[in-house]
Structures are given as structure tokens and as C-alpha cells.
N, C-alpha and C positions, 0 to 999 in steps of 0.2 A: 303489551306482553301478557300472555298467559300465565298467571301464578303457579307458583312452581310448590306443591305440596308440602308442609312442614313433615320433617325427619327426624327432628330430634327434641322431643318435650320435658322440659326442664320444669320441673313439680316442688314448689316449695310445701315438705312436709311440716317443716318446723321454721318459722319465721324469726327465732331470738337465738342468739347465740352466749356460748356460757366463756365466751372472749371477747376482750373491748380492745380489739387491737386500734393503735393509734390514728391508722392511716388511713381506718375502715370508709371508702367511698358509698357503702350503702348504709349505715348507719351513724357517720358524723359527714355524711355530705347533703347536698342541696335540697334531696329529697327527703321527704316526712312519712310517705304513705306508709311504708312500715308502722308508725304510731298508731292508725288507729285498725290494723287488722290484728286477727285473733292471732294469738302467739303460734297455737299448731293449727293444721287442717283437721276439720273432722270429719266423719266417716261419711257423712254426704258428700262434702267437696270429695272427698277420695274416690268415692263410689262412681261421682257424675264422673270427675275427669277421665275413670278409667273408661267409661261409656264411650265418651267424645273420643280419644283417642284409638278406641276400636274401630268408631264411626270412621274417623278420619282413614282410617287403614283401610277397611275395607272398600269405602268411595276411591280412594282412587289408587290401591291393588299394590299397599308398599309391602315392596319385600323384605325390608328393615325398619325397625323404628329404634330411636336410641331413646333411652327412657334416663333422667340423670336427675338423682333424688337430691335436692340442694335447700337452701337454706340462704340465712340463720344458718344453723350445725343439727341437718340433719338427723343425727344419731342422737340428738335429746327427745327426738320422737320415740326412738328404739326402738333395735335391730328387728323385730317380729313385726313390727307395723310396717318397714321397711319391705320385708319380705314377702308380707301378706298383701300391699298393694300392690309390688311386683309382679305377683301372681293373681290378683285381679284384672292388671292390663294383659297380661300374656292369654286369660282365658277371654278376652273381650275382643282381641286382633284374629283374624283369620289365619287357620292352624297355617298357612305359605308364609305370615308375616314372623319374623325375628326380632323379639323384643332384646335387646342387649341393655343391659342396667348398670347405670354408675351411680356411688355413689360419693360428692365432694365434701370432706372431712379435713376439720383441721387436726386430729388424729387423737386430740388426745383424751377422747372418749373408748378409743379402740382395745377391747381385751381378746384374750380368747375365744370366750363362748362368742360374744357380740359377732366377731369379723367368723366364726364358723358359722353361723346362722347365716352371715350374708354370703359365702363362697358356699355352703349349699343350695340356697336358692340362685346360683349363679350372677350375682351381684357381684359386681368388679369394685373395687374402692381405691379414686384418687385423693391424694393428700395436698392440703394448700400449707407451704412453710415458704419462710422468707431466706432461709437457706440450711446448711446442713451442721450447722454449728452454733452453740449458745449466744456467742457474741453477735450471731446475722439476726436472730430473732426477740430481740430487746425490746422492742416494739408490740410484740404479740403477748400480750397479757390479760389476766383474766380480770373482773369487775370487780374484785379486793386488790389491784397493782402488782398480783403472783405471776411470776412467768411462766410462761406456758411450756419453754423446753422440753422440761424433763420427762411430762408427760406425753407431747407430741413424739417425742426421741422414741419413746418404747413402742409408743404405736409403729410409727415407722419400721421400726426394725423387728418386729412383731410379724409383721405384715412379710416382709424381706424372708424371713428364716421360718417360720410355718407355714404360710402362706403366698407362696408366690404366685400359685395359678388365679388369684384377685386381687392381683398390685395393678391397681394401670397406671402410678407412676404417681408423680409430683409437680403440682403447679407454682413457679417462682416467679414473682414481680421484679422485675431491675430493678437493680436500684447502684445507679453510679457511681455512689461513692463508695461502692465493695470494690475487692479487690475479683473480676471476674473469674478467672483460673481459681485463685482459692475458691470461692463459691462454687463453681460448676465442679474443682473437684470433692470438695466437703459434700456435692451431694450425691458423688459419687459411693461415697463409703455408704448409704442408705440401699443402695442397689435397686436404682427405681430400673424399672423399661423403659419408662419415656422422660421427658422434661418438657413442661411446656412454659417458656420462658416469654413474660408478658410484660407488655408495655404500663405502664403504672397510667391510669387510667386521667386524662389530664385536657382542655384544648387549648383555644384560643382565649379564653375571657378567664380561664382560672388553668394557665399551664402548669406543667410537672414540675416538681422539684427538678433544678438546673435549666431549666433552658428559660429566656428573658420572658419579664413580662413583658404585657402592654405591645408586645410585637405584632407585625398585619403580616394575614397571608402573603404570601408570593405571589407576584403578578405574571410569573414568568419560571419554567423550570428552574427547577433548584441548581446551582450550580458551587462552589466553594466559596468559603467563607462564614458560613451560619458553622455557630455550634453545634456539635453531634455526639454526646457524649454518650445517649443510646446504644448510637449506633457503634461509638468504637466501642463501647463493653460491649454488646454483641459481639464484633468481629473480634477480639479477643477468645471468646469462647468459642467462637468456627474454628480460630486456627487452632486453638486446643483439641478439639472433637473430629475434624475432618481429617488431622494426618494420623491419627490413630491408627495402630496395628488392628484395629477390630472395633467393631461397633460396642463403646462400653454402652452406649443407651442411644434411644431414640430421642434427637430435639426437633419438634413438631414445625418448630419458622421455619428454621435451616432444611428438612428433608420437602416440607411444601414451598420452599424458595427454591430451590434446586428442581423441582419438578415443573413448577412454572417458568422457569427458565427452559427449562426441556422441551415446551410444550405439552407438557401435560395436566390432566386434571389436577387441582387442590382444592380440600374445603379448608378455611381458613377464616375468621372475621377478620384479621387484621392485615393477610394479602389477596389477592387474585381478584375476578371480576364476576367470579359464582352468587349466586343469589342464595342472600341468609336463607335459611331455613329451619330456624330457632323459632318457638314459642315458649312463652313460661305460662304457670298456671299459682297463683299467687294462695295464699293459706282460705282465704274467705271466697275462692273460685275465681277471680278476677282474673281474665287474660287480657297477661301485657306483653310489649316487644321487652326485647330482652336490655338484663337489669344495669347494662355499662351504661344506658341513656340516662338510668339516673346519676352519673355523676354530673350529666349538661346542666338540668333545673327539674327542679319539682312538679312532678306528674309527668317527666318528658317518658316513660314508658307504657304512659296508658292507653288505655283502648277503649274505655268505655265497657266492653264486652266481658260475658262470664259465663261459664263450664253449664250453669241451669235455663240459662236465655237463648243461648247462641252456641254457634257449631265451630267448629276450627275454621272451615271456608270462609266464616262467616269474616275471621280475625286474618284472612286471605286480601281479603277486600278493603284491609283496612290503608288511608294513605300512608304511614307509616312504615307499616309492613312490605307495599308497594316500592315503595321508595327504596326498600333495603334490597330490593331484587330486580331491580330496574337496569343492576348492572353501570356500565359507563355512562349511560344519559341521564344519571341523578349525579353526576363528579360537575366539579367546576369546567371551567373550560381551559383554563393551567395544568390540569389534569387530562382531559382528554388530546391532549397536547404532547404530552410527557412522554419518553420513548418508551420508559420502565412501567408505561400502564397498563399494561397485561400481568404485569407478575406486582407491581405494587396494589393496582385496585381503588388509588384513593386512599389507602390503607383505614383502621378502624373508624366505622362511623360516628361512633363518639367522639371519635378525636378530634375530626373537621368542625366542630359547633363553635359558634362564634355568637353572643347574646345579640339578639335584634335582628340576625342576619342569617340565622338557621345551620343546616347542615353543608349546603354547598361549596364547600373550602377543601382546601388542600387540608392532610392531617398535619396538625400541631407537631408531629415526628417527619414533615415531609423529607427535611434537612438527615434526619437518621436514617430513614428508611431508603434512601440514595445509596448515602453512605453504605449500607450494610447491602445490599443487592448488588452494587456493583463490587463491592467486596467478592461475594460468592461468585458472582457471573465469571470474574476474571479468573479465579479459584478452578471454575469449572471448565472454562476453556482453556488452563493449563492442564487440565487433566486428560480431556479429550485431547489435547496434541500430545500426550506421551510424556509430558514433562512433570518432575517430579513435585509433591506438593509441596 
């Protein structure tokens, strides 16, 4: 297969965060490399990577690049550094190419002045919360055991009532033992545009909180029986959101599950059969695949490769990278079996790793992600016959 050009460059400005949430998969999980890179990037790393990614635009003539300023927590770099690499890459891409910028915050660095620097330089800011209420985020706390609410709250709603034209919404982890409806609408009252509601980052050798350990993949499509407690808290929040009088927000599974179902495009890591097209660019220049591999094992995002040595094509070529864009003929063979393998995908590549035996497995959510697709499917074919939701 021909590589399919990275689209969307995920730039860690600031590598440490001024939260020690408990459940944090890239700072109390299997990977270290964090430990010995420098806390921020500095202006060389900034400099080159905006270089490379002009480079990359221009070689092969993209009309979009999505730039997504991440972390650690970002905004400890601050909002002008923020702003001023933004505009480094924007003057480095060809004037056809559209740099779009996000920026991932757990918010509660967010004031005023901060988020007006960043919706002037057209800097879009999404939020990471565990949900919309003091009792869902108990767990988000900062490096003295303070919780992070009160200040997360204000950012959030800061953003909502000054600023809405740079809200792109709120990132939520399941987590199964919420009560779904309450959660989806507690984060309702924040008034995001989107929701991107994600699978809590987990496989085979070290599954998610509720589903068994020590389980083997499936030899054979999924069929009843496994637990799926994913997926009913998902389909509890479909049938909240879908019979809706009106779109209260946008939830990113459910609109690219429904469009894969359609037959149409989705980009998504966690469904369809599109080839990633993520890169990250790490504080000391390092380019890796992207950061959910390190929940598998330590170094599993690396590459070898950096912003000063090598070129983006260069991290094209890498097998890793390869792999994530190889589509169905990197899935097991239970998988390209599956009827729901167009709009499932194998679901997240993290999630199929199983120690000693790589990535080629069904995902650790196979059992859920059944569940919640034919959930919708059947949802959507009562809609297309006319019958009510």
C-alpha cells in the first residue's frame, strides 16, 4: 500500500502536567520515556517541527492540516507560545494549506486573557473532564491531593458564555460505574458542541476496569454471552441523544458509527478501516506513533526518528506506522471474518495488544463494540423505515 500522508500533527509543547490524576495511562502506566525528556520543547524543537510540517504540506499538497497542541497540559507552556508556534506553522505550510489548531486542556489553567489569546490566533480549545459534576471527577487531582473541579468548572464555563466560537467541546473516558444519562447530561449544562466519549485505554494483558482478566481473544465472532458493560453504558447514552427533539451536541462514536453504517467516510482510531494518520512530535523532537501505545509497554510508541534527522515521510516508512494504515490486512483473521468489519475496524489498536503476541487480536472491547453497533444499526434501520425512535 502506498502511505497515506499524515494530517493531523499532535506537538507536545509541554510534557508535565500540573494534575496527577489517578488513572493517568501516560504517567502511572507502563511507559517511562516521559522521565527522561525535557519538561517543555524549546524553540529549536518548535522551530524544526514547524519546518517539517510545512515540508510535509507542501510534498504532498495537503489542503488541511490539523495541528493539536497536547501535552502534559499544554497551557503550562503559555497561551503566547501557544499562539506564536501556531503561527510559525501556518507561515511554513503553503498559503492552499489550512492549519486548524486545537488545543487539549484539562481547563483549569483557563482565564480570560489566556483563552482570548488563543480564539484570537484562531486556536480552538478542547477540554479533558471525567464528567460534568464534582462527584465524576474525584479522581482528577492535582500533586498536593486538591481537586481539580472547581477550577476545571470555571474554565469550562468560561469558555461556554465568552467564548463559544473556540469551544470544540469535551473529551470523556467511560467509565461504567457512572450512572450514563446522569453523566451525559451533567455535561450537558457545560454546553460543549461535541463529546468525544472514549474507551478507557486497556487490552488483553492488563484489561479495563470491569471486564475479566486473564480472558483470550475470541476465536470466532463475538456472539452473547461476554460482558459488555461499555457497551450498554454507551447504548444508554444513544438512546438519550438520538430521540432528541434537536441536536443538544455533537457525540463523535455515535455520528461516525452511523455514517459507517451508511456507507460513508469516518475518521476515527477507535472505528472504521481508514488508515491513522496521526503523528506526534515529542518535547525533545522525537517522533512517535501516537501516545494510547503507551499504555501496551514501554517504548511501544517509538520510532527511533526526530524533527532534526528525519522528515515526516521518513516516520511514513516506519513498520508501526505501516501497520496502522494497512487497514483490514493487519486485523486478525476473527476479524476479517466479522460482518461488522467495515464500521467496527478491529476497533482501537491499543486495545488488541496482548504481551508476546503483538497487536494482531480482536480489541479487548470486541464484546462492546458488537453490542453498541448493532445497537445503532438496528436504531437506524428503524428510522429509515419510518418507524419511530
Amino acid at each position: 500500500m502506498s502511505p497515506v500522508p499524515f494530517g493531523q500533527f499532535i506537538v507536545k509543547v509541554h510534557g508535565r502536567c500540573n494534575l496527577a490524576c489517578r488513572y493517568c495511562y501516560l504517567y502511572e502506566g507502563p511507559d517511562d520515556t516521559w522521565r527522561d525528556r525535557p519538561a517543555a520543547a524549546s524553540p529549536a524543537v518548535l522551530d524544526r517541527t514547524a519546518a517539517r510540517i510545512g515540508e510535509h504540506a507542501e510534498t504532498h499538497r495537503l489542503r488541511e492540516a490539523a495541528l493539536v497542541l497536547h501535552g502534559g497540559e499544554p497551557l503550562l507552556a503559555g497561551a503566547d507560545l501557544l499562539a506564536g508556534f501556531t503561527e510559525r506553522v501556518r507561515a511554513r505550510v503553503p498559503g492552499t494549506c489550512a492549519v486548524r489548531t486545537t488545543v487539549q486542556t484539562n481547563a483549569t489553567l483557563l482565564t480570560d486573557a489566556r483563552v482570548a489569546t488563543l480564539a484570537r490566533h484562531g486556536i480552538r480549545v478542547g477540554i479533558s473532564l471525567d464528567g460534568g459534576l464534582a462527584a465524576h471527577n474525584t479522581q482528577r487531582l492535582d500533586h498536593a491531593g486538591r481537586p481539580s473541579w472547581p477550577a476545571a468548572s470555571r474554565g469550562a464555563r468560561l469558555l461556554a458564555e465568552r467564548y463559544p466560537q473556540a469551544y470544540a467541546g469535551i473529551l470523556t473516558v467511560v467509565d461504567p460505574r457512572t450512572d450514563p444519562v446522569e453523566m451525559y447530561e451533567s455535561l450537558l449544562t457545560l454546553r460543549p458542541p461535541a463529546l468525544d466519549l472514549l474507551l478507557p485505554h486497556g487490552n488483553w494483558t492488563a484489561p479495563p476496569p470491569g471486564l475479566p482478566a486473564g480472558a483470550e481473544p475470541p476465536a470466532r465472532p463475538v456472539g452473547s454471552g461476554r460482558p459488555t458493560p461499555y457497551g450498554d453504558w454507551l447504548c444508554a447514552v444513544f438512546d438519550r441523544w438520538w430521540p432528541a427533539g434537536h441536536r443538544e451536541t455533537r457525540i463523535r462514536l455515535f455520528e461516525e458509527c452511523l455514517a459507517l453504517l451508511l456507507g460513508l467516510p469516518a475518521a476515527t482510531e477507535s472505528l472504521g478501516l481508514d488508515p491513522l494518520n496521526a503523528v506526534v512530535v515529542e518535547t525533545d523532537g522525537a517522533i512517535e506513533q501516537v501516545d494510547s501505545l503507551k499504555s501496551a509497554y514501554d517504548t511501544a510508541a517509538a520510532t527511533g526518528l526526530d524533527v532534526f534527522r528525519h522528515t515526516f515521510d521518513e516516520a511514513l516508512r516506519h513498520p508501526g506506522v505501516a501497520a496502522r494504515q494497512a487497514g483490514a490486512g493487519a486485523l486478525a483473521p476473527v476479524c476479517r471474518g466479522c460482518p461488522l468489519l467495515t464500521v467496527c475496524g478491529g476497533g482501537h489498536y491499543a486495545h488488541r495488544y496482548r504481551a508476546g503476541h503483538g497487536f494482531t487480536h480482536p480489541s479487548v472491547y470486541c464484546a462492546d463494540l458488537d453490542r453498541l453497533i448493532r445497537h445503532i444499526a438496528r436504531h437506524l434501520a428503524e428510522a429509515a423505515a419510518g418507524d419511530p425512535p
